[in-house]
C-alpha positions in Angstrom: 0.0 0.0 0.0 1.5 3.2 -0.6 0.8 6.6 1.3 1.8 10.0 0.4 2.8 12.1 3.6 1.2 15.9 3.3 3.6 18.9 3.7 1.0 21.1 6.0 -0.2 21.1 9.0 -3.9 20.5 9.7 -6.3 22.0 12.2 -9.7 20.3 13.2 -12.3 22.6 13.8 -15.8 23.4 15.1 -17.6 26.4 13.1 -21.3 28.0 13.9 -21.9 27.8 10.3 -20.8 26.6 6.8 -18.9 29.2 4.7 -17.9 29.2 1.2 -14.3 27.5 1.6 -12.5 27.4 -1.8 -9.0 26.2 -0.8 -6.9 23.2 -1.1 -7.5 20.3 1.6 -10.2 21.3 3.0 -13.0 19.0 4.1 -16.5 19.8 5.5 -18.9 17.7 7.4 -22.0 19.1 8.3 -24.6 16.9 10.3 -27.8 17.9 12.3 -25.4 18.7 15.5 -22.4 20.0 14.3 -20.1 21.1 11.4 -17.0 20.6 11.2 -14.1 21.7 8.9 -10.4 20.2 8.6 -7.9 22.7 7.0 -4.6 23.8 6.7 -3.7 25.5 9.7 -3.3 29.3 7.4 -6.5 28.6 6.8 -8.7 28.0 9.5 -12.3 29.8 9.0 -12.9 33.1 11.2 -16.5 31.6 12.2 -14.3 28.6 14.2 -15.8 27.8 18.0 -13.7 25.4 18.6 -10.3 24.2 17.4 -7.3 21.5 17.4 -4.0 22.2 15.8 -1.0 20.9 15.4 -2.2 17.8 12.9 -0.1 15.9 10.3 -1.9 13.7 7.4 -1.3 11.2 4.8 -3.6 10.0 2.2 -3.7 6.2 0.5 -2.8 6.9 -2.9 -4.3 5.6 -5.9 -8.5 5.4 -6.2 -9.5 2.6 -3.7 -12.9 0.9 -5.6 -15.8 0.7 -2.8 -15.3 -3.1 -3.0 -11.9 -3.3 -1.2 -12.1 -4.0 2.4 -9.9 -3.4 5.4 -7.5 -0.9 4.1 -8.7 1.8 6.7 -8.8 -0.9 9.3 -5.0 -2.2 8.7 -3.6 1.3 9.0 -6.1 2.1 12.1 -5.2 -1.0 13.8 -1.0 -0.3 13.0 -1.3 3.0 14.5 -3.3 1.9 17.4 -0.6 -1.0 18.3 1.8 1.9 18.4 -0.6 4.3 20.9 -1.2 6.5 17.7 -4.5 8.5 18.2 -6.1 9.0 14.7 -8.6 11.1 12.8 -9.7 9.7 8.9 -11.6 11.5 6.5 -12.3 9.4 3.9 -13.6 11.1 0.0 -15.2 9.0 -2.9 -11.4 8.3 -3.8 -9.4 7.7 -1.0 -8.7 8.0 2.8 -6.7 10.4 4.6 -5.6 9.8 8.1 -4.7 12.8 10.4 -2.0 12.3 13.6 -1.0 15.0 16.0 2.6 16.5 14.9 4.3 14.9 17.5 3.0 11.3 17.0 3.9 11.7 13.2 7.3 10.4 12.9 6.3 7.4 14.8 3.5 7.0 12.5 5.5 6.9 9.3 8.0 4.3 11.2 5.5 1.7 12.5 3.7 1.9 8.8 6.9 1.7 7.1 7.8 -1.3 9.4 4.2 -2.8 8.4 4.7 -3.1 4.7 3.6 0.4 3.4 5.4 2.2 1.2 6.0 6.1 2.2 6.2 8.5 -0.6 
């Protein structure tokens, strides 16, 4: 499996309402109790309540069909052998998997260690 690591560092955050957000890695969730943004840390939106910084991420690369199963759950389960806290957003594509900065390096070792390729 290979993973690309992601130069920037991520934020998690709580806004009181959805904005138009037009920049590069930014995902939105909104549900009937929350919405909640994950940007770039240069970008997080004015409107934020709440926020987390400090967040590296890495995506699965290539386009994983909705068939395959366990992908997630391998990484997931690597990182929580290693006392690696996580937080995944997945797209139609792919998966991208969030760490706090100083949990990263151990990240990319125990993964590498597992049988992924880091690029």
């Amino acid at each position: 499996m290979k993973i690309k690591l992601l130069k920037d560092s991520f934020a998690i955050c709580k806004v009181d309402k959805i904005e138009s957000i037009n920049k590069e890695y930014t995902f939105a969730a909104v549900t009937d109790e929350e919405i909640s943004v994950v940007c770039t840390e240069e970008n997080i939106p004015h409107n934020t309540t709440d926020v987390s910084k400090g967040w590296k991420g890495f995506r699965i690369e290539g386009i994983l069909d909705f068939s395959l199963i366990g992908i997630l759950a391998k990484i997931s389960t690597i990182l929580a052998e290693n006392n690696i806290g996580i937080f995944v957003v997945s797209t139609y594509n792919t998966d991208y998997v969030f760490v706090k900065e100083e949990s990263f390096k151990k990240a990319v070792q125990a993964l590498e260690s597992n049988g992924c390729e880091i690029v």
